[in-house]
N, C-alpha and C positions, 0 to 999 in steps of 0.2 A: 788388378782391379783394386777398385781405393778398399783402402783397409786391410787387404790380405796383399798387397804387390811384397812387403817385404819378408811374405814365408818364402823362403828356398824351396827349390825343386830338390829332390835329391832322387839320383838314378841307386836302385837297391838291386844289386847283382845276386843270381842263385847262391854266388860262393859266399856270399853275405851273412853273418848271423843273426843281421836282421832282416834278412828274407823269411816270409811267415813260413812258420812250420807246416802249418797245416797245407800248403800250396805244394809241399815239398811230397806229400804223400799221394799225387797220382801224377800222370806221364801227359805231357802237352801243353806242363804250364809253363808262363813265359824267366825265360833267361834271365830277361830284366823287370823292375818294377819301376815307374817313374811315379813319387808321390809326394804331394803336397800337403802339409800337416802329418797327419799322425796315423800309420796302421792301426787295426782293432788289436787292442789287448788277446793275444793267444791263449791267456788263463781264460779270461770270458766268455761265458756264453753268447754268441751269436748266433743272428737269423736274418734270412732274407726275406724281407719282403718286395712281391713283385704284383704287376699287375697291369691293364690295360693302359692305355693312356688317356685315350679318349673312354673318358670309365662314368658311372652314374654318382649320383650324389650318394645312395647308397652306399657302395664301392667307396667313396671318399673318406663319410665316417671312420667305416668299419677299421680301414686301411692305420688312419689316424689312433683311432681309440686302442685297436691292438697294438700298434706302435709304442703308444702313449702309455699303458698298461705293462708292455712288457720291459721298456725303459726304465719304467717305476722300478720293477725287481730286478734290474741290475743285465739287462739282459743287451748285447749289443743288436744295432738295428744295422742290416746293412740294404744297398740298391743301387738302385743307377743313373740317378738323377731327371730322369723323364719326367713328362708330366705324368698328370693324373695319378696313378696307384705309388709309383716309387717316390715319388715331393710329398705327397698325404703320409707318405713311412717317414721319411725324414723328416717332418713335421711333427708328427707324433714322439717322435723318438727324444725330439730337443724339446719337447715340451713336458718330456717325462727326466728330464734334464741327465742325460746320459750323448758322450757323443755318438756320433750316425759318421756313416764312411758311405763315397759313392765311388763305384767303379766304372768310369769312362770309356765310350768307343771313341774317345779321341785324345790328344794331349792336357796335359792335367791344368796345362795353361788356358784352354778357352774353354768358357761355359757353354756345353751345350746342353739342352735349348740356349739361348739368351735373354728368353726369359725367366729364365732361374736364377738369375744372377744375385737376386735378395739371397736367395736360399743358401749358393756356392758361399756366398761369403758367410754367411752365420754360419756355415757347419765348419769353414774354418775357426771364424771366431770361437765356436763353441769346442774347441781342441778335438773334432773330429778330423776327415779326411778325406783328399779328393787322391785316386790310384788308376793306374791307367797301364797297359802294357805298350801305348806309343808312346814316342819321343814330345817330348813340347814342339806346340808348333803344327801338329796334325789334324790336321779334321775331320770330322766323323766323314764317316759311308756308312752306309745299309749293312755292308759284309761285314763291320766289324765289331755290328752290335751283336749278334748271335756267336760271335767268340767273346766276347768279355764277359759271357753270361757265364764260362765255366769257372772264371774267376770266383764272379759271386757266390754259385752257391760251395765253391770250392773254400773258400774262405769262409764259411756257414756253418754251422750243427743244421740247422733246418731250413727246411724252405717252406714260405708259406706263398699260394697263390688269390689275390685277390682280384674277385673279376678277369676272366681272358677268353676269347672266342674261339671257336674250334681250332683255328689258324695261330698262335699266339706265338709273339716271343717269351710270354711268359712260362709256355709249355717246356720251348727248350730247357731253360733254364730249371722248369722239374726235372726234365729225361739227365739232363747234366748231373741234379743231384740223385735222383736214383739211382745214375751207374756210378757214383763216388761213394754209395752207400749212404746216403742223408735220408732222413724223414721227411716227408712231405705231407704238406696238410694243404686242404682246399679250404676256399668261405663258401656254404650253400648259398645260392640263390634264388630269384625265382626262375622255374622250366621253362617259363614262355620267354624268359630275356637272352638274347645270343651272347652277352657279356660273363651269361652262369656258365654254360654249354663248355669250356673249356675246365673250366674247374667239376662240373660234373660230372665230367669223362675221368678226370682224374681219381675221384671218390670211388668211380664206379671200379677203377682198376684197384682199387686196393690203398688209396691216400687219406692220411687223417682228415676226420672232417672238421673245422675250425668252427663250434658253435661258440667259442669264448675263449679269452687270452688263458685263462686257467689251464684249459686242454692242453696247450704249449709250453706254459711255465714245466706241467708235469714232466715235459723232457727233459728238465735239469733236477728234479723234485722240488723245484720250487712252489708250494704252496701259499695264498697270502694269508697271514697270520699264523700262520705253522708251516714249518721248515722240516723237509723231510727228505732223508738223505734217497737219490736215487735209488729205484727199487727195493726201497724198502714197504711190504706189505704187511696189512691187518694180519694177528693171529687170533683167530676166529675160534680156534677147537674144532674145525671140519675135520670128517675122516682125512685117511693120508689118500688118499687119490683124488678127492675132492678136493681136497688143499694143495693139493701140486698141481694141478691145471688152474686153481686159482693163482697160485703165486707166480703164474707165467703169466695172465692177463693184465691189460696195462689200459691205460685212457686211448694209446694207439689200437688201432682194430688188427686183429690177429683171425687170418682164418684159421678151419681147425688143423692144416696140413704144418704150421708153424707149429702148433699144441702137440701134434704127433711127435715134432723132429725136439724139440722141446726137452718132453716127459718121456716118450720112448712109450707108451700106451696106444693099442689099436683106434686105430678110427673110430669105431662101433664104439668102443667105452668114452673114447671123448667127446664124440657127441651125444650120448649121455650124462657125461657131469655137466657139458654147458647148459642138457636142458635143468637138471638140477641146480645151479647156479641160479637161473634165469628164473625158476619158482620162486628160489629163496630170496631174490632179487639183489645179488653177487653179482653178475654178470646181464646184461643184454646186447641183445643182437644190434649192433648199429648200420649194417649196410646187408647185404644179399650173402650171408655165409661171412661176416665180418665179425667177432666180436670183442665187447672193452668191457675194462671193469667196472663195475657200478659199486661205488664207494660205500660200506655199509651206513654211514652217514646219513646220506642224500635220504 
């Protein structure tokens, strides 16, 4: 394509040392990597964002401005070049001038869509990257979007889903990252739109709910304007039982079977200090038996 025809392909074998590490830590990924530009820096935080294709304008924003947001703090944005939810991430991403990586169901040589082609080319130009586990030369199918999805959230810290309907490819690509161990956050939406219904099945199981890029930054403690090393919590002067179910509480929702396995305190008293928390307004309930910290700040 003009502008990028003279990046090289280069085929990255598992025996490679720069085969990502993080690809290297669960069983199914592929032997080879075909890619064009530049993997995601393995030091950096990354996240996928994913979502519908055919998504609402709604879903566009959000998709963007989180993007856009968590680009700003340094955060890498990864996807898959689709329309709708995943262009709105890569979008956002380079417009928070951070580069963005898409991962391909087809060879890293043709743009699919083709009308993405603006886009394939800026996230070259912007020394991001296009990654594929086919050969150049391949064309998408159906079957082989739903495998490239483990790539995604494989190569992630988090997954966010924006907009996807009960059916979604964007589901897999959560169920992917919760059996790799990753976080997952939904965007709420409105109940009466079938675009929410997938991301609110996910909430309801137990997925961070993405009311704002801050909720997410917190997975690396990155806060804006103050920088605050993972896990690291307020010392308040709570008793010590009250302070130890606090300093286990996070912006992600924790039911209380976590706080048990945690702190090693019965049921009956944990759910006690949560409602004690929740007076002092330390702690609220954010989902049916979910709870997060509530910053003494706020």
């Amino acid at each position: 394509m003009e502008g990028t025809d003279a990046i090289q392909i280069r085929c990255i074998e598992k025996s490679s040392p720069e085969y990502p590490q993080k690809l290297r830590n669960y069983p199914d990924m592929p032997k080879k990597l075909y890619v064009k530009g530049q993997l995601p820096d393995g030091e950096k935080p990354s996240i996928a964002i994913v979502g519908a294709r055919m998504c609402s304008t709604y879903g566009r924003i959000q998709a963007f401005r989180f993007a856009r947001e968590l680009s700003r703090a340094g955060v890498q944005v990864i996807s898959g070049l689709a329309l709708g939810i995943d262009s709105e991430g890569h979008k956002g991403a380079l417009e928070g001038n951070m580069p963005t990586y898409a991962v391909m169901g087809n060879g890293v040589d043709i743009c699919y869509p083709s009308g993405n082609s603006s886009l394939y080319q800026r996230i070259l130009r912007e020394k991001g990257g296009i990654i594929s586990e086919y050969p150049p030369g391949t064309r998408a199918r159906n079957y082989f979007f739903p495998a490239r999805n483990r790539i995604i959230s494989a190569l992630s810290d988090v997954i966010l889903v924006v907009e996807a309907k009960e059916k979604s490819g964007s589901l897999i690509t959560a169920r992917f990252g919760l059996e790799q161990g990753k976080s997952v956050y939904a965007l709420p939406g409105p109940v009466t739109e079938s675009l929410s219904k997938g991301c609110h099945m996910l909430i309801y199981d137990g997925a961070g709910i993405a009311y704002s890029p801050e909720i997410l930054l917190s997975e690396w403690g990155i806060s804006p304007g103050k920088q605050k090393k993972s896990g690291e919590k307020e010392k308040l002067g709570l008793a010590s039982d009250l302070n130890l179910v606090y300093s286990c509480l996070d912006l992600r929702p924790k039911i209380p079977e976590d706080l048990i396995r945690e702190t090693g305190l019965p049921l009956e008293k944990v759910n006690c200090l949560l409602l004690e928390l929740e007076v002092m307004g330390l702690a609220r309930e954010a989902g049916r038996h979910h709870y997060v910290r509530q910053d003494c700040a706020q």
